[in-house]
N, C-alpha and C positions, 0 to 999 in steps of 0.2 A: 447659971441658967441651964433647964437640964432639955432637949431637945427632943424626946418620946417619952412620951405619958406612958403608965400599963394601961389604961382602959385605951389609946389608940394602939398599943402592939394585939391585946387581946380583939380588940376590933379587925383588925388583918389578919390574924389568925382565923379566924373565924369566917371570914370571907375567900381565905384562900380555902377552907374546908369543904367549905359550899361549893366552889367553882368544881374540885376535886369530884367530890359525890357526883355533881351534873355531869361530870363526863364518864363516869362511872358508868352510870344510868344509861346515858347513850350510848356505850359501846356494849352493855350489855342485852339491849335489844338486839345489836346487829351478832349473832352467831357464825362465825365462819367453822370452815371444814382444813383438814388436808387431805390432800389427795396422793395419790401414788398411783402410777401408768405404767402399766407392762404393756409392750405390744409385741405381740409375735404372728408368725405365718399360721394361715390356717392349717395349710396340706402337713405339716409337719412340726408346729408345735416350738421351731429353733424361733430364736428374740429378731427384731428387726432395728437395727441399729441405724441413728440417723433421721427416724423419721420425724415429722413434725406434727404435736400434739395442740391444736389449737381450741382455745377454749372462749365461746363467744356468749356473754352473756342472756338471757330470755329475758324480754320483757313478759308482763303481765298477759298482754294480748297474745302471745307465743311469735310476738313477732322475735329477731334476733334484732338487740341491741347494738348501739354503735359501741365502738370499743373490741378489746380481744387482749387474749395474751398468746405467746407463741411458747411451745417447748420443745425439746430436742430430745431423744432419747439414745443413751449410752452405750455402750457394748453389747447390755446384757438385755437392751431394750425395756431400760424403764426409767422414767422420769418422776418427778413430782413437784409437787408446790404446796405452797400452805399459806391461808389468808382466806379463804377462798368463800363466800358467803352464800351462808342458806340460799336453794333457791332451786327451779328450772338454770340447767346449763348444757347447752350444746357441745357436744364436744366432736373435732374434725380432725381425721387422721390424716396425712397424705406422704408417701413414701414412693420411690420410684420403682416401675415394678409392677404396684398393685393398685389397685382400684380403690378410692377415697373409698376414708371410711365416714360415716357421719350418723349420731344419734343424739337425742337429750336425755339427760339425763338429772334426778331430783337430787339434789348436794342436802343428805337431811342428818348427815352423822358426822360427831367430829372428825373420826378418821374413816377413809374411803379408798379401798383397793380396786379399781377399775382395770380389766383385762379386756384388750382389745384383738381381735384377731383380723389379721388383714389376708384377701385373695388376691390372688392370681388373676389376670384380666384374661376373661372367657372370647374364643375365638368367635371373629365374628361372620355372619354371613356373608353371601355377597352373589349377586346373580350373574357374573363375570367369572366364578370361580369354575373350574372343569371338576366336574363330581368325582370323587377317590374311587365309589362302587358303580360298578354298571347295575344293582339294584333299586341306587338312590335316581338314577336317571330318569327324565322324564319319558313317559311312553313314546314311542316314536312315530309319526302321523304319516300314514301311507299317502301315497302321491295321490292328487286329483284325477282320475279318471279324466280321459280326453275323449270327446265322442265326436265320429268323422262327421266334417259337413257337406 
């Protein structure tokens, strides 16, 4: 007694084909990218090692998505990943030192070199501060006149 027919092997061959093609199909709609991340200083151009490259995905409405992935960059400050699918993506820099960086960006190519340049956090004011120049000062207000009674 013989336990598989050809017409049921060929029948599962044929079924495993199908399921094959269908996931072909789906993952060919979904295109991904890779990316690569340099980030360095603005004032001077050297890599910023360390920092962290956060990548948050956009919804449709430009809201940001739940979810995220985190990276780290190297010595030479640069990272990368790959997977990454067509799309609006946010991407947020933050290193100690400098001022986050944050912008979206359109993920539309298979490969993607993104250069981020991070600053220097700008002094800030403060009306407690005593002026450096006696030009910046403000005008000096003569006394009030006193008239005898």
């Amino acid at each position: 007694m013989r336990s598989s027919s050809p017409l049921g092997f060929l029948l599962c061959a044929l079924l495993l084909a199908s399921f094959s093609s269908a996931s072909d199909k789906q993952s060919g709609t979904q295109q991904s990218s890779n990316l690569r991340f340099t980030v360095v200083k603005d004032d001077n151009n050297k890599p910023v090692r360390n920092a962290s490259v956060v990548l948050h995905p956009v919804g449709k409405s430009g809201k940001q998505s739940r979810g995220g992935y985190q990276l780290k960059t190297d010595n030479d400050g640069k990272t990368e990943t790959e997977g990454i699918p067509y799309g609006p993506l946010r991407i947020q820099v933050l290193a100690p030192g400098f001022q986050t960086f944050g912008d979206d960006y359109e993920i539309n190519k298979p490969d993607m070199e993104i250069e981020i340049r991070l600053k220097r956090p700008k002094d800030q004011l403060s009306v407690y501060d005593k002026p450096q120049d006696k030009s910046q000062s403000p005008p000096a207000i003569p006394p009030a006149e006193t008239k005898p009674q």
